[in-house]
N, C-alpha and C positions, 0 to 999 in steps of 0.2 A: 313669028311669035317674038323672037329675038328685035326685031324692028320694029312693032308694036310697043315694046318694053321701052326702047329706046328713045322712042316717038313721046310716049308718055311720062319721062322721067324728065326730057328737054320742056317739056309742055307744065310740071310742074316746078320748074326751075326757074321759067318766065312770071308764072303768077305768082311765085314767093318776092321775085324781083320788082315786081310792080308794085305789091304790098310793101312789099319795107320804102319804095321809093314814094310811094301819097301818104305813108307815115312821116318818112322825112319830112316831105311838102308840110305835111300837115304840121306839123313841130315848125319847121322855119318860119311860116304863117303866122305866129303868136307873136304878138309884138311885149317890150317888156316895158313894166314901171318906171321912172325916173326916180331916183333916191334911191334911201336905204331906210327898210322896216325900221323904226326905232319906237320901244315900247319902255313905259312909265316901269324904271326901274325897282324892286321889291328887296326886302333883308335878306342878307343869306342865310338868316337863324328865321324864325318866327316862332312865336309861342299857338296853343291850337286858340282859336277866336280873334285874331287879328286880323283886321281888314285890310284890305288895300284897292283902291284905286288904278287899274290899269288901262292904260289910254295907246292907241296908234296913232302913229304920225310918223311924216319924211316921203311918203310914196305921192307921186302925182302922174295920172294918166296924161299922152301926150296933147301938143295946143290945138290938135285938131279935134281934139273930145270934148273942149271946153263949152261950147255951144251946144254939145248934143247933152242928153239925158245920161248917157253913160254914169257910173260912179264906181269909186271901189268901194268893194264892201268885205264884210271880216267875218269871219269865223273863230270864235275863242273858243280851246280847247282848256276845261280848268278842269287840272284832275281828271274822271272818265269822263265830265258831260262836254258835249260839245254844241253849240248855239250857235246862229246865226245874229248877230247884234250889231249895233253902232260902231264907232272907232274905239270903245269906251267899255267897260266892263268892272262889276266889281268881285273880288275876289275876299271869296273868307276862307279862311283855312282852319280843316277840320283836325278834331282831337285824334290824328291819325298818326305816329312819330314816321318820322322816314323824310323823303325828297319828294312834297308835293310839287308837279311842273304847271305853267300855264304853257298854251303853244297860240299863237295867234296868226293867221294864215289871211292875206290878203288876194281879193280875185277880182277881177275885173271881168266883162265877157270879151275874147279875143284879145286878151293878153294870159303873158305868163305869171303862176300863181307866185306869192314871196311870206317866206315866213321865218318865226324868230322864236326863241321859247326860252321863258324863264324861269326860274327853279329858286327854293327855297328847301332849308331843312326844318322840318317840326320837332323842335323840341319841348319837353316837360319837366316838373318834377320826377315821370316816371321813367326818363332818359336814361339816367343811372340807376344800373342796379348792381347785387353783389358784395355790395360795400359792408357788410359786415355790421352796421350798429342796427343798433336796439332801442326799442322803447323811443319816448319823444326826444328831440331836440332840450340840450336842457341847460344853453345860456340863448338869453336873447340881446342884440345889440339896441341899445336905447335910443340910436340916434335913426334908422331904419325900419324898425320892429322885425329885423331881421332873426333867424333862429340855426343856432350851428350845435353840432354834438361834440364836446370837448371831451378830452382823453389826458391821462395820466403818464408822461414817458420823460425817461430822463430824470427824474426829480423835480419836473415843470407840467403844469396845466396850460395843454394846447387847444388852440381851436384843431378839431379834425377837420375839418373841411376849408379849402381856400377863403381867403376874405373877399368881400361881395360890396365891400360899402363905395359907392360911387355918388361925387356931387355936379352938379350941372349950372349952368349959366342960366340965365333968364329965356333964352332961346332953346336949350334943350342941349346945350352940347358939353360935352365934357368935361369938368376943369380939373378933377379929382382923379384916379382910376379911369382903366380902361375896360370895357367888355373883351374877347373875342372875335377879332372881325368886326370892331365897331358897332355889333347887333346886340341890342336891347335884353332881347332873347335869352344872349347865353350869360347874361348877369349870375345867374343864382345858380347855374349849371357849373359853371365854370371856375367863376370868381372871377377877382379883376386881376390886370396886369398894368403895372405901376411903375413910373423911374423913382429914382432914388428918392426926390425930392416927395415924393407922394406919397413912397412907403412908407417914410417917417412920422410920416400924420395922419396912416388911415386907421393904425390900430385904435377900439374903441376904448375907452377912459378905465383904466387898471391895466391897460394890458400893452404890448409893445412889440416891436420887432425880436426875436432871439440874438441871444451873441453866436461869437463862434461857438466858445466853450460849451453853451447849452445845445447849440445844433451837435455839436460833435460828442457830447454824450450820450446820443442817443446811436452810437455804434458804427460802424462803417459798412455795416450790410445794406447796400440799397433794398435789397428783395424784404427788410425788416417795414421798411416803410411803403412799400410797394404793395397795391392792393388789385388783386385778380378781380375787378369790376367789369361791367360793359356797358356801351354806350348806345342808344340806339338799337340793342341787339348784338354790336360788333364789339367782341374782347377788345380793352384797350391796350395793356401790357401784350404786346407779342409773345409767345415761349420763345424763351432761346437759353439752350443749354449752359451751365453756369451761374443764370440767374434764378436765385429760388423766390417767388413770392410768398413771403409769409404774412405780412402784413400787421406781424407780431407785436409793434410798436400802437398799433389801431390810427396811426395818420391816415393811412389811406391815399398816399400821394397817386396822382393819375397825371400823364402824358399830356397835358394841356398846350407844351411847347412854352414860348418866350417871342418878344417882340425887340424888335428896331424902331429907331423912334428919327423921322428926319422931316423939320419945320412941320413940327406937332403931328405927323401922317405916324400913324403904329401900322407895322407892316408886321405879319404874324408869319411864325417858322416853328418846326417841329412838333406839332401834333402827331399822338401815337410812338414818339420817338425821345421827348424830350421834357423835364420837368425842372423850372429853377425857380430857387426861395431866395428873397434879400436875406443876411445875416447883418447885422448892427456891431461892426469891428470899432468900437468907442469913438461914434460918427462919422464912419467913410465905411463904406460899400464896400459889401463882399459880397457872393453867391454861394450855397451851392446847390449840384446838382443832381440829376439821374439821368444815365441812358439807358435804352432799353435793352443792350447788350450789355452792358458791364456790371458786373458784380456789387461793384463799390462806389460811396456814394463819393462824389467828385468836388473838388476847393478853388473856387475864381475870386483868385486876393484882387482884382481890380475889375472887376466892372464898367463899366463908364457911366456913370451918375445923371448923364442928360438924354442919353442916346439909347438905351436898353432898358426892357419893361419887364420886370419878375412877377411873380405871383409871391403871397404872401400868408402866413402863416402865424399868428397872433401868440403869444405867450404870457405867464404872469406865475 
């Protein structure tokens, strides 16, 4: 019996070993693409009803397939649906908020499969919520027909909400204001980020950058101008002990981060951690700020006027 056992346990030892061994075979057997998947690039923001065009290319099966019928062919995964189609596909993006992905998977018969996925975030008006105001929007900008909720603090009428106003080239590209990651998208979400030179000129006609004096009236409690909103679903202010959001002030300031600015590229830092305003020091650059651990709101007497991009906040 013991020999029997024995007998049968070497006997299923050999057939495991031969199966993982015509699996191997079988894997080594697949020959691969040449190149590299490269698919028609999308925004990192998108709004929901934007299209887009996504195309494959870079992969070419080897020179002995050029003659035969062989081809590759693609699978687009957009969102849950999944198609068999061209190298080519179009892409609408639903009024869904979150990370919609495309995945695009290239196959050939008797090659290895190659794929690549791209992602986008959907954003809305309904992206933030929390924010405390009421009732309509009730200045609008004339030069945009843009629409902001202004608030009473300090002794001065603010805009609450960042400024949004952005102008463009003939081509479509920036010359004014910056978005968020360069996306279209997070225009009206966001607001812009601006050097020195731009903030100066984006506020609309009555209204202006603040000084120090009017920024620092308004207290040194950051958690006064700090508003327990969220984005997407996700809190934007972290809790962290010592900081109180009260939001008392009704600015409403949110984590947007600040930008680097080198041979016109905005490179974008602190989202969720970090918020800064120009202040108007009688023509030369000041900031200040918030983090999202400190208490208090923070004073950058120099800025760099070419190189760093604030968000801004209109006063009059």
């Amino acid at each position: 019996m013991k020999l029997y056992r024995i007998i049968l346990i070497a006997g299923l030892a050999v057939l495991s070993a031969v199966s993982c061994k015509e699996k191997e075979d079988s894997t080594s057997t697949l020959k691969s693409m040449t190149g590299t998947l490269k698919l028609t690039p999308i925004e990192a923001y998108s709004n929901p009803g934007d299209s887009y065009t996504v195309e494959a290319s870079g992969l070419s099966l080897a020179e002995s397939e050029k003659e035969s019928s062989l081809e590759i062919k693609y699978v687009f995964k957009i969102g849950s649906e999944a198609a068999d189609t061209s190298s080519k596909a179009i892409v609408n993006i639903p009024d869904t908020l979150g990370t919609y992905t495309v995945t695009v998977t290239a196959y050939a018969a008797g090659y290895a499969t190659r794929s690549s996925t791209l992602s986008t975030i959907v954003v809305s008006e309904k992206s933030l919520t929390e924010l405390g105001w009421e009732g309509d929007p009730d200045y609008t900008d004339p030069r945009d027909s843009k629409e902001y909720y202004t608030v009473t603090a300090g002794g001065k009428t603010w805009l609450a909400q960042n400024l949004a106003y952005f102008e463009k080239d003939a081509e479509g590209n920036y010359t004014l204001g910056r978005p968020y990651l360069s996306a279209s998208a997070t225009e009206d979400i966001m607001g812009g980020f601006y050097n020195w030179t731009d903030a100066q000129a984006a506020c609309p006609s009555g209204w202006r950058l603040p000084t120090p004096e009017e920024f620092d009236a308004l207290g040194t409690a950051a958690g006064a101008l700090m508003v327990d909103a969220y984005y997407n679903g996700s809190r934007m202010w972290e809790f962290w002990p010592g900081v109180n959001v009260t939001n008392s002030t009704g600015l409403a300031f949110l984590p947007f981060g600040y930008a680097t600015i080198v041979d016109d590229e905005y490179t974008f830092y602190g989202i969720n951690d970090y918020c800064y305003f120009w202040v108007d020091n009688s023509g030369s650059p000041m900031c200040r700020s918030i983090y999202v651990k400190d208490p208090d709101i923070k004073v950058w007497d120099s800025p760099s006027a070419t190189d760093f991009a604030a968000q801004v906040r209109c006063v009059k």
